[in-house]
C-alpha positions, 0 to 999 in steps of 0.5 A: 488248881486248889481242887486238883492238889487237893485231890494229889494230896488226897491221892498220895495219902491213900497210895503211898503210906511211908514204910513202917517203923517196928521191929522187923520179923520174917517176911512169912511170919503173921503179925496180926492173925494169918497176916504176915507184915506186907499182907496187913500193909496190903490191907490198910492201903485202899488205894492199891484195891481200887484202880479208880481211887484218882478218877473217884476222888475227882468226882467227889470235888466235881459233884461238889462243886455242881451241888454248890451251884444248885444249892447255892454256896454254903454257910461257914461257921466256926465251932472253935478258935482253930483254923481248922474247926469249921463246917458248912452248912446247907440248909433245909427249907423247913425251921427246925429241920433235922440236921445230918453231920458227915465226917470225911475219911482221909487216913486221918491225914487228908481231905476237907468238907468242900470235897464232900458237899456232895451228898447235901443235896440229897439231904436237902431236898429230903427236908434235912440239913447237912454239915460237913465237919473240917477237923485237924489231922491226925499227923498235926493233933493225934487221934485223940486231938481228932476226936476232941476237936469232933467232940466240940463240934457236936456240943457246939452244934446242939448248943446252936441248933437255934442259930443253925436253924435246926432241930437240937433233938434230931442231930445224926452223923456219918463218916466214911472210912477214917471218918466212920472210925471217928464217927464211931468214937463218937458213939462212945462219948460221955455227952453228959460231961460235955454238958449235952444230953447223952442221947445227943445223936440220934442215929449213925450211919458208918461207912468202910470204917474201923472198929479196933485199932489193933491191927492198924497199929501193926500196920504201916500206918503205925509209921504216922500215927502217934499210937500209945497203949492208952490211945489204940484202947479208947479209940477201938469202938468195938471195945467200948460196945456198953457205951453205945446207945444209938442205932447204928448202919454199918456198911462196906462194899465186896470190893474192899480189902479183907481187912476193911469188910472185916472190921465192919462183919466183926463189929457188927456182929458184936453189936448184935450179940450185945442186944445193941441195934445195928443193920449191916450193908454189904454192896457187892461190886462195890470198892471202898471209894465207890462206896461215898461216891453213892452216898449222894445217891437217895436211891442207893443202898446206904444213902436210903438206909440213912435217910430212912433213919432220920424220917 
């Protein structure tokens, strides 16, 4: 039953965003390049671009859940004092294996870590530990709470690396969609004044995300999240590319919206002309849910471009 709300809750984040609440303007006129206002709406709401969205999202919690089964239930551990800053962990075999950590994607206002077990055992059995991040959401803390709290993690992560079994120089990340947008920020972190080393991550691979929140602040998803000038600037990762020192995959599938393939062409080709290190992944007939459905597949396009960076 609670897997079953959590997908509806999941379901109806992506479905239905709440109407916008800016300033009206012609139906026909562009706010954000030729968009009119309904087309950019259109284009930040995925759920209407994959008529699989309920049957996917199921499967992520069935995958799961089989993943549990196979590898054993994981180990919780809590980075900091909030109900809602945790991960699970699945260990490797070997000591002081590399560890990869998933951020999970949800508008910025759904979703938790047990729906997104299911990639561990790829992982596992390639001698990599996972841990899938549980973070506040975006209507309760902000983006900026987000990205603090995933900040956190990570410091709390290498500070542990012993206590987690894992090797503290060897620490990459992924996400998908809002959690590829997190992942992101995170690439453009001072690590340094958070008492790590700057090179804490090693490598990211950032799945249907977003990269300059201009246009998501002209869209509906303005109507839940708390933007400010300040906020839309140190959260647009494309903006920040001087600050970027890992190589980076990025990825999205043929089927998504325009907006989504956009935002990853743009940043990607950014990276490149920025002399920053950077693989693209297109994957034709693929949506954006699809898309982290594969990522548990070892022979898929981008679970083998992440698993190749880690070894």
């Amino acid at each position: 039953m609670i897997k079953r709300i959590a997908v509806a809750a999941l379901s109806a984040a992506l479905l239905s965003l709440p109407a916008a609440t800016m300033a009206q303007t012609p139906k026909d006129a562009p706010v954000f390049m030729n968009y009119t206002q309904a087309q950019l709406d259109h284009n930040y709401t995925q759920g209407e671009w994959a008529p699989n969205i309920k049957q996917i999202l199921q499967r992520y919690d069935m995958r799961s859940e089989v993943t549990r089964q196979r590898l054993g239930a994981p180990e919780h551990f809590a980075y900091g004092d909030s109900k809602d800053e945790g991960l699970d962990l699945f260990r490797a075999k070997a000591a002081k294996a590399p560890l990869h950590v998933f951020i999970h994607g949800g508008a910025w206002r759904a979703g938790n870590a047990s729906s997104y077990h299911f990639p561990a055992e790829m992982f596992v059995h390639a001698g990599i530990s996972y841990a899938a991040l549980d973070f506040g959401k975006v209507q309760d803390i902000g983006l900026d709470g987000m990205t603090a709290q995933l900040r956190k993690a990570m410091v709390w992560i290498y500070k542990n690396a012993d206590k987690l079994g894992i090797d503290r120089d060897r620490i990459y990340i992924s996400g998908h969609s809002s959690g590829a947008h997190l992942g992101g920020v995170l690439l453009t972190t001072d690590w340094k004044a958070q008492g790590v080393p700057a090179d804490i991550i090693k490598g990211a691979t950032l799945i249907s995300g977003m990269y300059d929140l201009k246009p998501v602040r002209l869209s509906v998803r303005s109507s839940y999240i708390p933007f400010t000038d300040a906020i839309e600037d140190a959260m647009s990762t494309q903006r920040h590319l001087e600050k970027i020192h890992t190589p980076v995959i990025l990825a999205h599938g043929s089927l998504e919206t325009d907006e989504f393939k956009r935002q990853t062409d743009s940043f990607a080709q950014a990276m490149q002309a920025a002399g920053k290190p950077v693989e693209l992944i297109k994957a034709k007939f693929y949506n954006h849910f699809e898309m982290m459905d594969d990522f548990g597949n070892p022979y898929g396009l981008v679970a083998a471009a992440a698993l190749k960076q880690v070894k």
